[in-house]
C-alpha positions in Angstrom: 33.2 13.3 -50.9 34.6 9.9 -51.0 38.0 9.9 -52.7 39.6 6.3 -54.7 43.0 5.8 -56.7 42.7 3.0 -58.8 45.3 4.1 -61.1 47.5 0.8 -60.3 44.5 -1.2 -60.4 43.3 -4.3 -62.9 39.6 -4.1 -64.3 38.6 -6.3 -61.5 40.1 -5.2 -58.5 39.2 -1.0 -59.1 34.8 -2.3 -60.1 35.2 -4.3 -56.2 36.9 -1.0 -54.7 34.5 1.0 -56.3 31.5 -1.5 -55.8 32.5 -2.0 -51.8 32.3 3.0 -51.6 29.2 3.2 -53.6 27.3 -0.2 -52.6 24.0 0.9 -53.6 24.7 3.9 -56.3 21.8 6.2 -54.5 23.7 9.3 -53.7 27.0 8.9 -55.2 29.8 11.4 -54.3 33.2 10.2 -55.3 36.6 11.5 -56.7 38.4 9.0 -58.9 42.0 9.4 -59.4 42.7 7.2 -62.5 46.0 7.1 -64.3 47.2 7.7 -67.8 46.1 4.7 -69.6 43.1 4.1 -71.7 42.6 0.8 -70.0 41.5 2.9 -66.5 38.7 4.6 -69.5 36.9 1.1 -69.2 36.7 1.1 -65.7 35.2 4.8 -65.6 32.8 4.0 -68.3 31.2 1.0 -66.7 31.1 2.8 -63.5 29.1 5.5 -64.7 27.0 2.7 -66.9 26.3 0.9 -63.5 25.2 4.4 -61.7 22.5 4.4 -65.0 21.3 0.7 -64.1 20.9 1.4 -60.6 18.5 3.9 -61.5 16.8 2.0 -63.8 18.1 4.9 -66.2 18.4 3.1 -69.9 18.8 3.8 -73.4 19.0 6.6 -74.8 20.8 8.8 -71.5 23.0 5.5 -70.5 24.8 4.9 -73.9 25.2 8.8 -74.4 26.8 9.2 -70.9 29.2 6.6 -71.2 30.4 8.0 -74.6 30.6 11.6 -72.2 32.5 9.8 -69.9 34.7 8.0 -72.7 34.9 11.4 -74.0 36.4 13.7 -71.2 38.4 10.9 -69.8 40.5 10.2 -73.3 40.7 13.6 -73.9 42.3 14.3 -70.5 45.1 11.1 -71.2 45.9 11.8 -74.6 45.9 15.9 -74.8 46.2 17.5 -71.0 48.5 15.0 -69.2 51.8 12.9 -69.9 52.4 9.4 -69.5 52.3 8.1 -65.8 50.5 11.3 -64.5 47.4 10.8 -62.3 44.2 12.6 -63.7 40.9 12.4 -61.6 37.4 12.2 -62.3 34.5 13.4 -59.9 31.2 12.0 -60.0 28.4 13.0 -58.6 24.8 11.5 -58.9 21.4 10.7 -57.4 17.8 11.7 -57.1 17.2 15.2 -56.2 14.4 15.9 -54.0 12.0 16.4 -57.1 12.5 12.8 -57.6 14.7 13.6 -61.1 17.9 11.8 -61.4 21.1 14.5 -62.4 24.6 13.5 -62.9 27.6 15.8 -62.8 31.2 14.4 -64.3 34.7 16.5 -64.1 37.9 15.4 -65.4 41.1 17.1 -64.1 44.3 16.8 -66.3 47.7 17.7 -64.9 48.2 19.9 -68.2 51.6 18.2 -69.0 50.4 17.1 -72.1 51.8 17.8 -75.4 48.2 19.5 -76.6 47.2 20.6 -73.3 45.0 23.6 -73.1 44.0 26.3 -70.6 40.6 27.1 -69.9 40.5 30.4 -71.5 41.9 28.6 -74.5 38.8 25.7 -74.3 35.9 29.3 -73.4 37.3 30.9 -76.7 37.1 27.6 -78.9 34.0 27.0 -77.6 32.9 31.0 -78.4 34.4 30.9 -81.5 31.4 29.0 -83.3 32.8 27.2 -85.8 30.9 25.6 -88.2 29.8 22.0 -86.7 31.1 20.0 -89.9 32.8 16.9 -89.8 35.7 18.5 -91.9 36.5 21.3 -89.3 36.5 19.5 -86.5 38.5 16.7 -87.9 41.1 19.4 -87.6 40.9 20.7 -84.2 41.4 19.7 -80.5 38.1 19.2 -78.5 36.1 18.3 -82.0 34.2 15.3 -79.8 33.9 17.8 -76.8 32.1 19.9 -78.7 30.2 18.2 -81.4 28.7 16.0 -79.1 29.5 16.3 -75.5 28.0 19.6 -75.2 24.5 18.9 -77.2 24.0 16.3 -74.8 24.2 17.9 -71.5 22.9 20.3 -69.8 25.9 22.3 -68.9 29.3 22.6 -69.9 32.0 24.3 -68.1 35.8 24.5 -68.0 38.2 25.8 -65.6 41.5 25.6 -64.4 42.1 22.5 -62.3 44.3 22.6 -58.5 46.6 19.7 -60.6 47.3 22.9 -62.8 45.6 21.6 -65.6 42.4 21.8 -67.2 38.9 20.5 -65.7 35.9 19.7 -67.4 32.6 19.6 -66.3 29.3 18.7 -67.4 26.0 18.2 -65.9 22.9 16.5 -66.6 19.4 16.6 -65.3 16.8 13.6 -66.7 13.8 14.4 -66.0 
């Protein structure tokens, strides 16, 4: 696996590093170590918007990746990590050898944020099954990670990351 920090990087400078590791987006293996600031969001999402292009992979999947992407990343910089941490992404995506394009995302928080959660914590929200109204999760942590992250993919999982945080995961087959 191919591993990047742009976390002291502009816009421009982290899309040429990441253009010049993944030139052609076929088979893409790469850890992303991003810092706390919603600006390194943007350069996430239109990564993961370019792996969709290169696979000729449009609208609908596209747009509801990047908001996946958007999704885990934010959460991970506002809730599981203080300011100045470094947080990573792994991406993984390609053609399998049925010809179907999958994609697999997971964010790793340092969990020094001021609403950081464990993933036993994340399992029994998730188990809980809560009501999916607007009102409810308007109210709790994870409300976007569950009420629309985890209808869109295939699977969701959470663990405990090695930066002693939490690490999300989800995965994604389009056939």
């Amino acid at each position: 696996m191919l591993q990047i920090d742009i976390s002291h990087q502009d816009y421009d400078t982290a899309i040429h590093q990441l253009h010049e590791v993944t030139p052609d987006f076929s088979n893409v293996d790469i850890e992303i170590e991003f810092g706390t600031d919603h600006s390194q969001s943007k350069i996430l999402r239109d990564f993961v918007g370019e792996i969709f292009d290169a696979h000729g992979i449009t609208a609908p999947w596209k747009g509801r990746f990047i908001l996946i992407t958007d999704e885990l990343v934010n959460n991970a910089i506002e809730h599981g990590s203080a300011q100045n941490d470094l947080d990573s992404c792994i991406v993984r995506a390609g053609k399998g050898t049925d010809g179907n394009f999958s994609i697999s995302l997971e964010v790793h928080d340092t969990g020094n944020g001021k609403d950081s959660e464990k993933a036993k914590d994340m399992i029994a929200i998730r188990n809980s099954h809560v009501p999916a109204t607007e009102a409810v999760y308007m109210e709790k942590r994870g409300r976007g990670l569950f009420y629309i992250t985890e209808k869109l993919v295939d699977t969701m999982e959470f663990s405990e990351s090695p930066r002693w945080g939490l690490a999300v995961k989800v995965e994604k087959k389009i056939v």
